[in-house]
N, C-alpha and C positions, 0 to 999 in steps of 0.2 A: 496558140499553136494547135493545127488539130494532127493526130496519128489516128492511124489505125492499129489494134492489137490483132496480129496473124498468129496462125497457127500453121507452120514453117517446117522443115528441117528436123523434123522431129519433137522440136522444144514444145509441141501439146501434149505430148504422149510422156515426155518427161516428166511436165508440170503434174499430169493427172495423175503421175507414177508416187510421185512427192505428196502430194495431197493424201490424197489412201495412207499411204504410211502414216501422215501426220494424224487422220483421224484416229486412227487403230490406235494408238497411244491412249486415247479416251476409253475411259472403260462405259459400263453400259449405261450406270447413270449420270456421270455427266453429259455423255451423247444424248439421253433422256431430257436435262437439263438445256442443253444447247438447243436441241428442239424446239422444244416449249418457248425460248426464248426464240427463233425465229418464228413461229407462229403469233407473238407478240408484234413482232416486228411487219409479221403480212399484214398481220389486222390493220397496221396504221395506214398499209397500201392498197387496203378493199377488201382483207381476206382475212379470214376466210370466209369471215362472211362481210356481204356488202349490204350497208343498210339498208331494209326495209321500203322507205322511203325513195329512195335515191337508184336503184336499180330498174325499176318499172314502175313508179309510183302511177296509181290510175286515176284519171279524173274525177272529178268530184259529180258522179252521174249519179243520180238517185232512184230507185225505183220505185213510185207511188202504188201500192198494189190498193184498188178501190174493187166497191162490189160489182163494176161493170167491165174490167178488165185492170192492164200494168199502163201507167202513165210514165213518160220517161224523159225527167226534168233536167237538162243541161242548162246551167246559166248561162247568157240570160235567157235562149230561144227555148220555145216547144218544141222538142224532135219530133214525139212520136203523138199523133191528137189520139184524143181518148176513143174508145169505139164507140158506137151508137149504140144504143139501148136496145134490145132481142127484143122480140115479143115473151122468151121463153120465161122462166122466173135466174135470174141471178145468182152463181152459188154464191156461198160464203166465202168472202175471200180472206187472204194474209192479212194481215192490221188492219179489218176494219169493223169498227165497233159495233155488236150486233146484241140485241135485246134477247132473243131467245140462246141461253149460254150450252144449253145442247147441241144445238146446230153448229157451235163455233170450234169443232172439234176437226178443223179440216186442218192438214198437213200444211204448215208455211212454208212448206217445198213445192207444195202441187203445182203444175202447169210449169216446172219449170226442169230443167237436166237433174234438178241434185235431187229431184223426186226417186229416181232410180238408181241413185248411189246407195252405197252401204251407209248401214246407222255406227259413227264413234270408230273404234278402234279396229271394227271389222274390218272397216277397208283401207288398213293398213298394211295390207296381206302379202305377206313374205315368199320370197321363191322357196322351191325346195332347196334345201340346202346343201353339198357337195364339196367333196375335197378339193382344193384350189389357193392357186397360190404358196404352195409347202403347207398350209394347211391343213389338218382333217377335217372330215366331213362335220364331227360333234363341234370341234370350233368354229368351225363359220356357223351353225347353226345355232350356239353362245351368241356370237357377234351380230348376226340379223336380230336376234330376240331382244337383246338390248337396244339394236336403231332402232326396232319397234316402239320399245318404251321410251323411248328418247322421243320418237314422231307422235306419243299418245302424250307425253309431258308437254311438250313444248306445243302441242295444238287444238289439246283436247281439254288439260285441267283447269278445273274451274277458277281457281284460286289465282291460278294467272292469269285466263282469261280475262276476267274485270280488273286486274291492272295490281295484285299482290305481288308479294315474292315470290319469283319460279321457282319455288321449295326444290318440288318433285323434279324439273329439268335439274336445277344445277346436282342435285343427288346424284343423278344417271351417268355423269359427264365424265370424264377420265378424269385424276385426280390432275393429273398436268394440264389440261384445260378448265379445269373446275374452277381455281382461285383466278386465274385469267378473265374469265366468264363474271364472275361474282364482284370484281373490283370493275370489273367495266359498266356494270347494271348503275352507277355513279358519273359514269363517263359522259363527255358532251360530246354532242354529233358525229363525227363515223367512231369517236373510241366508243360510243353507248354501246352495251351488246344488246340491250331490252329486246331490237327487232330478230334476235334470234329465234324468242319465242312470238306467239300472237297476246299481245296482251291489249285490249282495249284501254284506252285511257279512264284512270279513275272517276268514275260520277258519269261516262260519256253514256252508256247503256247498260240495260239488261237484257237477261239471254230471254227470248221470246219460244220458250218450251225447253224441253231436255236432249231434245233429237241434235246432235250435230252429224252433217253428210259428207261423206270421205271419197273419192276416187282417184283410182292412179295406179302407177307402176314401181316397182320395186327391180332393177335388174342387174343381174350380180355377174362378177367378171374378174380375172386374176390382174392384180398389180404391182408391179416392179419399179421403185424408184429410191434415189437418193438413200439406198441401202437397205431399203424397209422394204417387205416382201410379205405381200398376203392377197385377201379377197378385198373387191371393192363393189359397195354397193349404190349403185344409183339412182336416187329418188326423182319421183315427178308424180308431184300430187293437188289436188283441190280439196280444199276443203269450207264447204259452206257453213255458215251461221246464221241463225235469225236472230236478230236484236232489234232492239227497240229505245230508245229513249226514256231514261227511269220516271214512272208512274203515267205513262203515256202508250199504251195497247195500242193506239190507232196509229203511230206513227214506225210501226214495225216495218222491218225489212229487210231483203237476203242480202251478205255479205260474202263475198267471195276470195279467198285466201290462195295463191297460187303459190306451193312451192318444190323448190329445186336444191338438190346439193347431191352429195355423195358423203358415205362412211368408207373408212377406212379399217378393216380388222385383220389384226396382224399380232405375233407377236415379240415379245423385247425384255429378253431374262425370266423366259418364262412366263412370262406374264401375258395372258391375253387381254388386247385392248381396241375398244372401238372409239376410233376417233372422228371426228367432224372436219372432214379437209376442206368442203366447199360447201355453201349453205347461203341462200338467196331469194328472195318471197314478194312480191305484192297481191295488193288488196285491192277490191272495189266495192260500193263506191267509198272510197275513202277519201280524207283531205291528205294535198300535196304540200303545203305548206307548212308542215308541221316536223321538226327534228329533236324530238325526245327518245325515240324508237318503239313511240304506241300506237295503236294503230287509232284514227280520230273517227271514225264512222259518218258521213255525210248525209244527213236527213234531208228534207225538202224544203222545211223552215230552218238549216242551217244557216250561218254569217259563210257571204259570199268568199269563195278559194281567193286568197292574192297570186295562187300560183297561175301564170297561163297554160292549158292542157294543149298538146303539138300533135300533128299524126292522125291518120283515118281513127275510125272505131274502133276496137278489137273486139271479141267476142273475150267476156269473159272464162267461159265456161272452155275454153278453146286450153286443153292440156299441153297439145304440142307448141304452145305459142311460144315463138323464139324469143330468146332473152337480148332484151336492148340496152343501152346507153341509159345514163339516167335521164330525170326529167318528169315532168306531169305528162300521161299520155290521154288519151279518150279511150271512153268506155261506154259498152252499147247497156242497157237493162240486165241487173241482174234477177 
């Protein structure tokens, strides 16, 4: 039998009227509690954060960076053919193995956009901060300082980056998301939360210098829902890595990390708290194939993707790129 539920005659405004009342009966920490337990509940429905993999996973493209230019290997065809030899001398390029180890002091950015990003945590860069949302200006300015360390933990530390315990994130994390977070690092497929943070799969690479490149936006906005009322901040960042394949220099390569979510800061018995409402990321070139929540890194002497990639190119380096469905997509050279 199918019905439709209307909203009639009054009987919304009644129902809404009942509701309200029922909630207020809650005092602040079980409303606290009941939260945190619907946030459990989104997780199993994508949210709030949607896997890593499964949101925009990017084809398994690799970028061969050689001393005469970037080669750019999509299985099984040649996209891009290599350039022809200059007359001029060749600089030194990213991963490739050179004899004189002075000369090899060039930026495994150069030639490329994340050349001109900020180095690490610098271009993490917070708005000013302003009273908003019933807020004061010093609490949201609390609450940005903290999504900062939360964006420095979760994409910056090293210790998670090659594939340890997010120490440092789950530290930062509100305590009501903290044990959420911490028992899902255990979870299989969307319950994992691993792709919260960036963490390479263990043994997969090493970082190919100290330098990580950050770009992006930070923009901040007052928000009203579901009875929670404060500032809402909305991220959209890149963030580059050089890695390399462990004990193998020449096989280095830039990694590209896109991500997107928003905080929420607000507070609730006093208590100020930055929360993680939405939270959403892929990589290139990375493998699609893969549901642990780490990130696999795709070299050029990789084991060929089982996943099929759909869809034009993208640019990776492309900030404003809109968020798709999931799926393996293509990806041009990073």
């Amino acid at each position: 039998m199918m019905f439709a539920m209307q909203n009639g005659d009054g009987l919304g405004d009644d129902l809404d009227s009942r509701f309200s009342e029922l909630v207020a009966q809650f005092d602040a920490g079980e409303q606290r509690r009941m939260r945190a337990s619907a946030a459990k509940d989104a997780r199993a429905a994508g949210r709030p954060r949607r896997v890593r993999r499964g949101l925009l996973a990017v084809a398994a493209v690799t970028a061969v960076i050689t001393g005469a230019g970037a080669v750019v290997v999509f299985r099984p065809d040649l996209l891009t053919p290599r350039p022809g030899v200059t007359s001029e001398p060749a600089p030194v390029a990213f991963g490739e193995p050179v004899q004189d180890r002075a000369s090899a002091a060039v930026s495994p950015f150069a030639g490329s956009p994340a050349e001109r990003y900020a180095d690490g945590i610098a271009g993490f860069a917070m708005p000013e901060a302003k009273a908003l949302g019933g807020l004061s200006g010093k609490d949201v300015a609390k609450g940005l300082e903290r999504a900062r360390d939360l964006l420095g933990a979760a994409f910056l530390d090293r210790q998670t980056l090659l594939g340890g315990e997010p120490a440092a994130f789950t530290k930062l994390l509100d305590r009501d998301q903290r044990t959420w977070f911490r028992d899902g690092l255990r979870g299989k497929g969307e319950d994992n939360t691993r792709g919260w943070v960036t963490s390479f799969a263990p043994g997969t690479v090493e970082l190919a210098g100290d330098v990580i490149k950050v770009h992006g936006t930070t923009t901040l906005s007052a928000f009203k829902e579901k009875g929670l009322e404060g500032a809402k901040a909305t991220i959209k960042y890149l963030v580059v890595y050089a890695v390399r394949s462990p004990g193998r220099p020449g096989t280095a390569i830039r990694l590209v990390a896109h991500q997107t979510g928003t905080f929420q800061i607000y507070r609730e018995s006093g208590r100020l708290i930055t929360w993680i409402d939405d939270w959403s990321g892929s990589t290139t070139p990375a493998r699609c194939d893969t549901d642990d929540g780490y990130v696999h890194p795709s070299f050029d002497d990789s084991v060929p993707d089982t996943s099929v990639p759909t869809g034009p190119q993208e640019n990776p380096y492309d900030l404003d790129q809109p968020e798709k469905g999931g799926g393996c997509r293509r990806s041009e050279s990073t």
